[in-house]
C-alpha positions as CSV (number, residue, x, y, z in Angstrom):
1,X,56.7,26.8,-4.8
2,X,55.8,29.2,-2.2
3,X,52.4,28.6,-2.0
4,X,52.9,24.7,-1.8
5,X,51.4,24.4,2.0
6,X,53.8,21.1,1.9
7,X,56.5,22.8,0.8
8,X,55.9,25.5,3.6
9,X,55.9,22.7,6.0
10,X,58.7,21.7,4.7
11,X,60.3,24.6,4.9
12,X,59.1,24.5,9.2
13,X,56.5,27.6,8.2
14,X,53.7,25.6,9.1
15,X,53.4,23.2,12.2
16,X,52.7,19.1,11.2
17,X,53.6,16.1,13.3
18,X,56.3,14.4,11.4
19,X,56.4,10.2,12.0
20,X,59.3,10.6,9.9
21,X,62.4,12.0,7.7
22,X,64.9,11.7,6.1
23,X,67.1,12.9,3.1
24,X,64.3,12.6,0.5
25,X,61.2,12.0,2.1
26,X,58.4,14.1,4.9
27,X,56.2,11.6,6.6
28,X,53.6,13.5,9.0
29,X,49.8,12.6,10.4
30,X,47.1,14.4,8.6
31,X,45.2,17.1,10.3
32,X,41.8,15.9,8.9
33,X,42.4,11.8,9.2
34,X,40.2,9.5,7.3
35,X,41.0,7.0,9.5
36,X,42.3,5.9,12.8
37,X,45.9,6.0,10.9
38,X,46.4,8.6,8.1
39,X,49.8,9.9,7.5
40,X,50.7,11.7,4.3
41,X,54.2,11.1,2.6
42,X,55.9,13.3,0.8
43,X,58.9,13.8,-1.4
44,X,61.0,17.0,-0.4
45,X,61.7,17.5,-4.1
46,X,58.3,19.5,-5.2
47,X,56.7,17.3,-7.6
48,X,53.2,18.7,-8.4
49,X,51.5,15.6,-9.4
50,X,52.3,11.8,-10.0
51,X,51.3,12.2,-14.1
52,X,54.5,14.4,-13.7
53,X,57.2,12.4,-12.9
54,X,59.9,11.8,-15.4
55,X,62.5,8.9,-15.5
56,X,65.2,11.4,-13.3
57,X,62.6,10.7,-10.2
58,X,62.4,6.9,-10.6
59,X,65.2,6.9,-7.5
60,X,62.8,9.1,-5.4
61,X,59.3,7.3,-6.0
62,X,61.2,3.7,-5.6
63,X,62.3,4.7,-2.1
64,X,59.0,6.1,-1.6
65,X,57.3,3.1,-2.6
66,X,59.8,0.9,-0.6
67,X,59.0,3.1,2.5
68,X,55.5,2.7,3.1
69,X,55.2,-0.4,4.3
70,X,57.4,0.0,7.6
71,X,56.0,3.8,7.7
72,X,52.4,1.6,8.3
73,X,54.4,-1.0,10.4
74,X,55.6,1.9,12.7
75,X,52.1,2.5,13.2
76,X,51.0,-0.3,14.3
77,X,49.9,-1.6,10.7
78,X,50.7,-5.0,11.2
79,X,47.5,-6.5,9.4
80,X,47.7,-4.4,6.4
81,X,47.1,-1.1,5.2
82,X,45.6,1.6,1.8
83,X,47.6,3.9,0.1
84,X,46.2,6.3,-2.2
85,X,47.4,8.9,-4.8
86,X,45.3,11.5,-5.5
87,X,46.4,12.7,-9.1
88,X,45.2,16.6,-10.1
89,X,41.9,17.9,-9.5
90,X,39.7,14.8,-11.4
91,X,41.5,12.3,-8.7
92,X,40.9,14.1,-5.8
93,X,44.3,16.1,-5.5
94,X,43.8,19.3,-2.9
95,X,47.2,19.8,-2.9
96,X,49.5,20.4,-5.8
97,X,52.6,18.4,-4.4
98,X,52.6,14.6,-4.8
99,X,51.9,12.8,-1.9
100,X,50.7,9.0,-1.0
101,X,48.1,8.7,1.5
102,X,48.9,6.0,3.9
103,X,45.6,4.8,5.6
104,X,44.5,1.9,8.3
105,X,43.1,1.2,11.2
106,X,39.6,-0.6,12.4
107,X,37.8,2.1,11.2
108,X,39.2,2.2,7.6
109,X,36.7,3.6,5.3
110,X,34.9,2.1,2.4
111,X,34.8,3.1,-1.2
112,X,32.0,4.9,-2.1
């Protein structure tokens, strides 16, 4: 996974501004936001993409899942927010580590 750019901010090679952490998850801002909030959150198990999750990571996506909506909270979410998962190169994945996009703000975007 060297090449992973999460993993290699992960790993502190690569600067990001973390919102949070703990033992299984990476929550930082996005350095090209899509909105007024946009953090990214990751697992620090490297997972390339969601269609390749087995049952062994159902602990890891459930706290993931459970996590997002304080993560948008902390951020001032209070009205609501998206999340997205981009899955492999048809869905929009840039990066090959799974990741849910966690996006809101007045100037949330529309689907095109």
């Amino acid at each position: 996974m060297s090449e992973c750019i999460f993993c290699k901010i992960l790993a502190g090679d690569i600067p990001s501004t973390k919102v949070f952490e703990d033992d299984q998850l990476y929550v930082f801002k996005d350095i090209y936001p899509k909105a007024d909030v946009h953090l990214l959150v990751i697992p620090k198990q490297h997972i390339a993409r969601l269609d390749e999750v087995r049952a062994e990571h159902a602990d890891l996506l459930s706290h993931m899942m459970l996590s997002l909506p304080q993560l948008a909270k902390s951020q001032g979410l209070d009205t609501g927010f998206r999340t997205i998962i981009n899955t492999g190169p048809g869905g929009g994945q840039e990066v090959d580590h799974l990741h849910i996009h966690i996006l809101g703000g007045s100037n949330l975007p529309g689907f095109k």
